[in-house]
N, C-alpha and C positions, 0 to 999 in steps of 0.2 A: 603817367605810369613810370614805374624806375626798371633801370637793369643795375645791379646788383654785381659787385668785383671785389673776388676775395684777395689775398695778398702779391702785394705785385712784386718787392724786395731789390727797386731798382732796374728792372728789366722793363725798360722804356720803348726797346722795338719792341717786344711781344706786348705791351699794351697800348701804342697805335695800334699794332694787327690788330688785338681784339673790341679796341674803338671802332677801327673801319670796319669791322664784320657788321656790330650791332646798327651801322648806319649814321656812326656818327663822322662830321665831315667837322676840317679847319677852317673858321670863320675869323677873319683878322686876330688871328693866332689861337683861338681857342677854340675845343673841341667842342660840336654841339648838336645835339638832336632837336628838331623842329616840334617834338610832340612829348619827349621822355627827356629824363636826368640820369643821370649816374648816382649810385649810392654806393662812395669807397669804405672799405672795412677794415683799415688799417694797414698796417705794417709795407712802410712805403719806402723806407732807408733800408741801409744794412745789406752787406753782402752780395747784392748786383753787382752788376758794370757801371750802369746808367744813371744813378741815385740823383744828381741835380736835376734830371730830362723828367724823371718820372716826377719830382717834387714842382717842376715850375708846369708839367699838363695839367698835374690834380690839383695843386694851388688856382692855378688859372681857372679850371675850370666851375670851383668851388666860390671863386670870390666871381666869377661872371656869374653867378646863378645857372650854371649848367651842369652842377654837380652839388649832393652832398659827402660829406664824410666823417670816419668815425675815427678816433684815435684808435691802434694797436698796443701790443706792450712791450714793441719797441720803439714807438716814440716816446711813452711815458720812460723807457728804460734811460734814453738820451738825456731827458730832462737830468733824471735825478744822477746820469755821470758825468752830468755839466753841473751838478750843482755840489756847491763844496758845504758841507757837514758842519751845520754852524755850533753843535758840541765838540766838534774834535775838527778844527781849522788843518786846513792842508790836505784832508783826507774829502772825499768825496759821498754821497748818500747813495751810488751804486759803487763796488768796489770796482779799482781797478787792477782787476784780476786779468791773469792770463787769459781765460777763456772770453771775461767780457770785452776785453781790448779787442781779441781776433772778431770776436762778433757785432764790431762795430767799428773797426778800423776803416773798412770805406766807405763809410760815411765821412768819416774823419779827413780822412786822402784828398778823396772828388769835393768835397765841400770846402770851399776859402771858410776861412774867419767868418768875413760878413754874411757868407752864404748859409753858416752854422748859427749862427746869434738869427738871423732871421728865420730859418726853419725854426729852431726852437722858443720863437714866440709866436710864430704862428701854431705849432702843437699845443700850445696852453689855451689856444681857443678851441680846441675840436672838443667836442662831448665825446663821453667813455659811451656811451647806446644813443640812438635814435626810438622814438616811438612817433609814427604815421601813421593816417587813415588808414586803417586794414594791414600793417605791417610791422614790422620791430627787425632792428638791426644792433648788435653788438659784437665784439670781437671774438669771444669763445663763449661766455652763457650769459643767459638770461637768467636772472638769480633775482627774483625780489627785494628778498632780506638783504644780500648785499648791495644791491640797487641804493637801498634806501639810507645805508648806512654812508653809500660814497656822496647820495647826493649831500647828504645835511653838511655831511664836512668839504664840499667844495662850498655849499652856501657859507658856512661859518668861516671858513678861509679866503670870504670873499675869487676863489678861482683855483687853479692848479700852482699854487703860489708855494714857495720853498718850503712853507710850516704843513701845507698838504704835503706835499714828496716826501718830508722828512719821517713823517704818520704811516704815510704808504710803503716805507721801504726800512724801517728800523722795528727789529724785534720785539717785540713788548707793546707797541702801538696798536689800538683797534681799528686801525684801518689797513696793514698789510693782509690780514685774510681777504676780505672784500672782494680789494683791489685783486688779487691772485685768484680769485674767484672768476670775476667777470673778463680782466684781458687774458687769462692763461686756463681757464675751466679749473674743473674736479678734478681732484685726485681718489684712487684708493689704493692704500698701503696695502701689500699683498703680504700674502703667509710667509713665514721663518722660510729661508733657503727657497725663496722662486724671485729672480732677478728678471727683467727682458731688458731688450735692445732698444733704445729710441733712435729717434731718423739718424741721428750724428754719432750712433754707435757705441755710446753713452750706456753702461748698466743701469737698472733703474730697480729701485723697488717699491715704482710706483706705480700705477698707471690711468690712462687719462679715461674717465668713465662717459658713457652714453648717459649722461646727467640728463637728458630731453624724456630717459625713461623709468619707469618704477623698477629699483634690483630686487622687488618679490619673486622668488624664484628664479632668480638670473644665478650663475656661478663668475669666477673671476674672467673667464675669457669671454664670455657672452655678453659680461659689461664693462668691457674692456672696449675703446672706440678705434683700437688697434690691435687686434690679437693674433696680425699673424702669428707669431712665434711665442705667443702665451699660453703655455700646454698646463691652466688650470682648473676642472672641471669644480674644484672647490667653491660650496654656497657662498654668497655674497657675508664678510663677518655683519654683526648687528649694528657697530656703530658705524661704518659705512653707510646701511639703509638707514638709521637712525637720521643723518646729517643729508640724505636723499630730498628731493625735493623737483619731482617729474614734471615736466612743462606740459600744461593742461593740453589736452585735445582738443577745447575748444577756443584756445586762444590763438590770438593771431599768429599769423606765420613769423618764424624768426629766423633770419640769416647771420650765418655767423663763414668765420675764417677762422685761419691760425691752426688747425691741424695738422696742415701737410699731409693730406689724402694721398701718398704714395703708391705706386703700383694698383690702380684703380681708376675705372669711370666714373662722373657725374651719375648719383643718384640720390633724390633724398633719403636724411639717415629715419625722416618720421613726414606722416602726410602733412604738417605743419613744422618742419626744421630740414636745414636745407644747409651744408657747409660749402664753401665757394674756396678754399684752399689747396689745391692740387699740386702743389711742391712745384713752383716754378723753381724757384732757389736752388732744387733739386736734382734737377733735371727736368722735371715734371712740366706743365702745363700751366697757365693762367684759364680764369675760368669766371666767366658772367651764368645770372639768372637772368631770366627776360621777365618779371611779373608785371601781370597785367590785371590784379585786383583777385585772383582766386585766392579762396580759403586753403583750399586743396594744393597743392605743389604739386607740380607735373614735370617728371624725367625729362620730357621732349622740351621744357623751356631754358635747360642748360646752352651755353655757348662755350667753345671751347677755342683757344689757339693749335690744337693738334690739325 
């Protein structure tokens, strides 16, 4: 059976805490359960304190078979602002912009040189989702169509290889949607003059949708996966539902991260989808699932650092 750990962002004491909760103990350095694994869900750098501590437990415990894990989209993000733009030399395939420097600067800091070249070939082996007996794990959604689109082009790219990054991360290419799909979810553009707030206080006139549900009869805040401060009772528009694509009720259960569940307890957002993201970064919490093989998801299997 697995337990389930949504993003950790560097914060290496709060994920021994919540190692030692679930029962897992240090065995000639690595962390380990006698009966269960860990299943990481991404986003392990960036922004913490701790970023080498947290990268050498879930390494360790991933290459001892005591763990799997998923890449985030801020590993993929590292890749492509380590990786220099082989149409425009000197320049990089994520920019380096103000905003993306700050959000990645400790990484940069805590990690040496070799510390960095080896993190980031270690991330060009992680898969973007897992699929397991009775379960599914990816970083924000579960997207078939774009599932299918990112695998064909890592098989034709032979791997997460510069000519995939480049695909992934430049305008015009059929693989930047996908990819935005599966590590960052849904969007939907909201109506002329309604803005909200994201976690970093960022306007947006976007927002991130309950994609796990049908928007038939939903309005903008009801499929809005954040609404506190989204005061839209306006219907879902058509091409939003159009581009909708509701994660079946009878398919496996799937865990995701990357939210930043704010201001809020572990509960599932659907009897089969389950977010594990509770804004440590934030202030907030780290946060495990315990499953143990149900179809059904149950509130009482959350684990928390609080």
């Amino acid at each position: 059976m697995y337990d389930l750990i949504g993003d950790i962002h560097g914060h290496a004491d709060k994920l021994v805490h919540l190692l030692e909760r679930l029962d897992y103990r240090k065995v000639r350095g690595i962390y380990r359960h006698p009966d269960r694994k860990v299943i990481f869900l991404g986003d392990y750098i960036d922004r913490g304190p701790k970023i080498p501590q947290v990268l050498s437990i879930v390494r360790g415990m991933v290459e001892e078979n005591a763990a799997l894990a998923i890449m985030g989209n801020h590993e993929l993000n590292a890749l492509a602002f380590h990786t220099e733009d082989p149409a425009c030399p000197g320049t990089f395939l994520r920019k380096r912009s103000t905003t993306n420097i700050r959000q990645h600067a400790q990484t940069i800091i805590q990690l040496s040189d070799q510390e960095l070249e080896s993190s980031l070939n270690w991330f060009r082996t992680l898969p973007l989702w897992l699929e397991l007996d009775g379960l599914r794990s990816v970083h924000a959604c579960w997207d078939e169509s774009a599932m299918a689109m990112i695998a064909k082009a890592i098989e034709g790219h032979g791997g997460i290889t510069k000519e995939f990054l480049q695909s992934a991360y430049q305008n015009g290419n059929g693989l930047l949607a996908p990819v935005e799909v599966v590590l960052k979810g849904k969007e939907a553009k909201l109506p002329k003059n309604i803005v909200v707030k994201d976690n970093d206080g960022h306007s947006r006139t976007k927002v991130r949708t309950r994609w796990y549900l049908s928007p038939q009869g939903q309005t903008y805040r009801t499929y809005a996966l954040q609404s506190d401060e989204l005061n839209c009772d306006l219907a879902i528009d058509a091409v939003v539902a159009h581009k909708a694509d509701p994660y079946p009720i009878s398919a496996k259960p799937v865990f995701v991260g990357h939210y930043c569940l704010t201001h809020t307890l572990p509960t599932v957002l659907a009897d089969n989808v389950a977010c594990l993201d509770f804004g440590v970064v934030k202030g907030g919490f780290l946060c495990a699932y315990r499953w143990n093989g149900e179809q059904k998801l149950c509130n009482d299997n959350f684990v928390t650092t609080v």
